[in-house]
KOLFI-977135 format. One record per atom (N, C-alpha, C): chain; residue number from 0; x negated, y negated, z. Coordinates in nm, 2 decimals. Example, Ala and Ser with C-alpha at 12.3 -4.5 7.8 and 13.67 -1.06 7.14 Angstrom:
# residues 2
lumkol/drendren/east/north/up
A/0/-1.32/0.57/0.78
A/0/-1.23/0.45/0.78
A/0/-1.32/0.33/0.78
A/1/-1.28/0.22/0.71
A/1/-1.37/0.11/0.71
A/1/-1.29/0.00/0.79
# end
This chain:
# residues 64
lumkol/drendren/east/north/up
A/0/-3.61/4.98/2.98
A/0/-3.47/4.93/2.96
A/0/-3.39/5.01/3.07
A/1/-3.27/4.96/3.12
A/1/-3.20/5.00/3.19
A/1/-3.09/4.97/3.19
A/2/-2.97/5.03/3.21
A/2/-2.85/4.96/3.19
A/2/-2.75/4.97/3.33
A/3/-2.69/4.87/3.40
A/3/-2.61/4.90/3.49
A/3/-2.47/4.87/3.47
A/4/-2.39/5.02/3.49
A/4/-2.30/5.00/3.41
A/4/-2.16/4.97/3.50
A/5/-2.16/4.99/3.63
A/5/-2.10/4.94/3.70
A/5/-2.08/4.76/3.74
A/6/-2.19/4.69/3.68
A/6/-2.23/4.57/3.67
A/6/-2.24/4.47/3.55
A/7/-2.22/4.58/3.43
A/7/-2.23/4.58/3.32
A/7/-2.31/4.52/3.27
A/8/-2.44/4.51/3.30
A/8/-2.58/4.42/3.25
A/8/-2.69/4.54/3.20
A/9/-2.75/4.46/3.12
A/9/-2.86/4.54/3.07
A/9/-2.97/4.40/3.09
A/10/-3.05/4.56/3.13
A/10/-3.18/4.51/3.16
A/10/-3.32/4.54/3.09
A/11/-3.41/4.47/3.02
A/11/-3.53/4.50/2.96
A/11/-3.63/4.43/3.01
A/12/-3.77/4.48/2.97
A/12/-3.92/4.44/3.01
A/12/-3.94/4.40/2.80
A/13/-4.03/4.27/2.85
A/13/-4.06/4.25/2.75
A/13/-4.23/4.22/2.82
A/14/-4.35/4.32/2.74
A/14/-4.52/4.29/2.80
A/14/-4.55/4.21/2.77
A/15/-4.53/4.14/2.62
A/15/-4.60/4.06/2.52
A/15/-4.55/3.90/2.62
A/16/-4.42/3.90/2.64
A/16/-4.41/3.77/2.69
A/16/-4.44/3.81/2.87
A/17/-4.47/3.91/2.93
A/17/-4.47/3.92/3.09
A/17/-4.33/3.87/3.13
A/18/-4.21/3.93/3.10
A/18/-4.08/3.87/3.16
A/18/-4.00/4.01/3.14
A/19/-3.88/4.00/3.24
A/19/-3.79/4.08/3.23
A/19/-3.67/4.02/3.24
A/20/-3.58/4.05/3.13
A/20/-3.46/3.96/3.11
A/20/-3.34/4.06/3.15
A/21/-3.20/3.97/3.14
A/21/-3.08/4.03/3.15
A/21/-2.99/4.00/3.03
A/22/-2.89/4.08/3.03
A/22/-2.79/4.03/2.98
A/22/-2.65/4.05/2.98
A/23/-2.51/4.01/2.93
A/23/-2.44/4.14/2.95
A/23/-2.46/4.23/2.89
A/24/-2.35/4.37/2.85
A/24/-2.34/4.48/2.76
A/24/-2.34/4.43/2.63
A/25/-2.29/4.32/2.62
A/25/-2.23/4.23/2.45
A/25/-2.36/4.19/2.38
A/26/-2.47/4.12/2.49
A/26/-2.57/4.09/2.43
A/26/-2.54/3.91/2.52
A/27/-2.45/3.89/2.54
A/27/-2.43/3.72/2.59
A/27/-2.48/3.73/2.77
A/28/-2.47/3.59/2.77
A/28/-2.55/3.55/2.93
A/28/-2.64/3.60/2.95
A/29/-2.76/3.60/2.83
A/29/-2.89/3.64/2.85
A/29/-2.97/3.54/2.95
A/30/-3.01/3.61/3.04
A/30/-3.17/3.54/3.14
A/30/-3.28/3.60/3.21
A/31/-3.35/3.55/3.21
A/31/-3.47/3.58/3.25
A/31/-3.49/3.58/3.40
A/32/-3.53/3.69/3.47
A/32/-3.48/3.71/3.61
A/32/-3.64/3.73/3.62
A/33/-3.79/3.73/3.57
A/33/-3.90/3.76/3.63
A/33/-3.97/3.71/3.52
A/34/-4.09/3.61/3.52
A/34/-4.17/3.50/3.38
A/34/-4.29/3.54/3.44
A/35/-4.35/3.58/3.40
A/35/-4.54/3.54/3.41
A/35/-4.59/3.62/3.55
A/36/-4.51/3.70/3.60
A/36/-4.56/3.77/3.72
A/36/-4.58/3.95/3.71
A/37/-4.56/3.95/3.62
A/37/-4.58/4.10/3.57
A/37/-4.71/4.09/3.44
A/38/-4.76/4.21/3.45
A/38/-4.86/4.20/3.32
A/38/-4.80/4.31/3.19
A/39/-4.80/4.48/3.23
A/39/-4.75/4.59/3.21
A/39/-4.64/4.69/3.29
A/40/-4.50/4.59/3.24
A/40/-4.35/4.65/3.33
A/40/-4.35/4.78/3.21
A/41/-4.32/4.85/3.31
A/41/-4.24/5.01/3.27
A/41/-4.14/5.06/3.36
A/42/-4.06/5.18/3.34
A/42/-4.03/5.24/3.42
A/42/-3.94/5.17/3.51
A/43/-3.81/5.11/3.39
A/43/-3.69/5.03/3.53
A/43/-3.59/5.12/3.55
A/44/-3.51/5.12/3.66
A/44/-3.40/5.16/3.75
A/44/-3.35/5.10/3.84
A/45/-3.22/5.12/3.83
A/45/-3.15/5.02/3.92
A/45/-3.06/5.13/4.03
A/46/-3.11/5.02/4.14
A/46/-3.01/5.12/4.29
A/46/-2.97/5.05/4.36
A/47/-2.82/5.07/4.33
A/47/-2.70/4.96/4.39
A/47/-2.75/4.79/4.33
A/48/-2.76/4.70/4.40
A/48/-2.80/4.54/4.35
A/48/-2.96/4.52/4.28
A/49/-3.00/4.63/4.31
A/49/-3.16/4.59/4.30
A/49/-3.21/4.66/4.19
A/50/-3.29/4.59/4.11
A/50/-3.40/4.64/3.98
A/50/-3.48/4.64/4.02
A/51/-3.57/4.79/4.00
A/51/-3.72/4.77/4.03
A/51/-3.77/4.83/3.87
A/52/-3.90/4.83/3.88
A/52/-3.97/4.84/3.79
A/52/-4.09/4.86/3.81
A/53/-4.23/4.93/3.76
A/53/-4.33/4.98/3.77
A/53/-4.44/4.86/3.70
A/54/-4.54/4.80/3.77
A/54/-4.65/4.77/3.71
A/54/-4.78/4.79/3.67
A/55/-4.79/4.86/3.53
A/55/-4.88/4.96/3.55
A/55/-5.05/4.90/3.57
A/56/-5.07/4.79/3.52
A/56/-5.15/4.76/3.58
A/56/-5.21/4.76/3.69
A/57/-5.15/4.65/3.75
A/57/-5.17/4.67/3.94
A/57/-5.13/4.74/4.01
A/58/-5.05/4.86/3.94
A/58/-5.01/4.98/4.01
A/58/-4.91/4.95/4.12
A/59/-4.81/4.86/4.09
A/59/-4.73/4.84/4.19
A/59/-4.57/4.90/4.10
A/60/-4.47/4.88/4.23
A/60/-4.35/4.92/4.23
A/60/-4.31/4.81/4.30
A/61/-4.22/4.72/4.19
A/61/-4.17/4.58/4.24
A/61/-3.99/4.56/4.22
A/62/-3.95/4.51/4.29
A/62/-3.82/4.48/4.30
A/62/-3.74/4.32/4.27
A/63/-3.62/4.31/4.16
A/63/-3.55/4.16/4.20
A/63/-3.44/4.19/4.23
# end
């Protein structure tokens, strides 16, 4: 999970469904910014516009 607070969105990994969603701070204008291309997300942070996040499977470090 992550939260950007100058943007005021929060951000989570969900493994079970392979997606990473958004939303605001409130919980409203929830979306899904990444479907079926991740297996095991961990490890998000955001720097300036961009979220990355860790896939521990493939051992990558991916960005949206």
């Amino acid at each position: 999970m992550a939260i950007d607070v100058h943007g005021e969105k929060l951000y989570w990994a969900d493994g079970n469904l392979n997606r990473i969603e958004c939303s605001d701070l409130d919980g409203g204008f929830r979306k899904v910014l990444v479907d079926g291309q991740i297996s095991s997300p961990k490890g998000m942070a955001i720097l300036g516009s961009y979220l990355y996040w860790i896939d521990r499977e493939h051992m990558l470090i991916s960005l949206a």
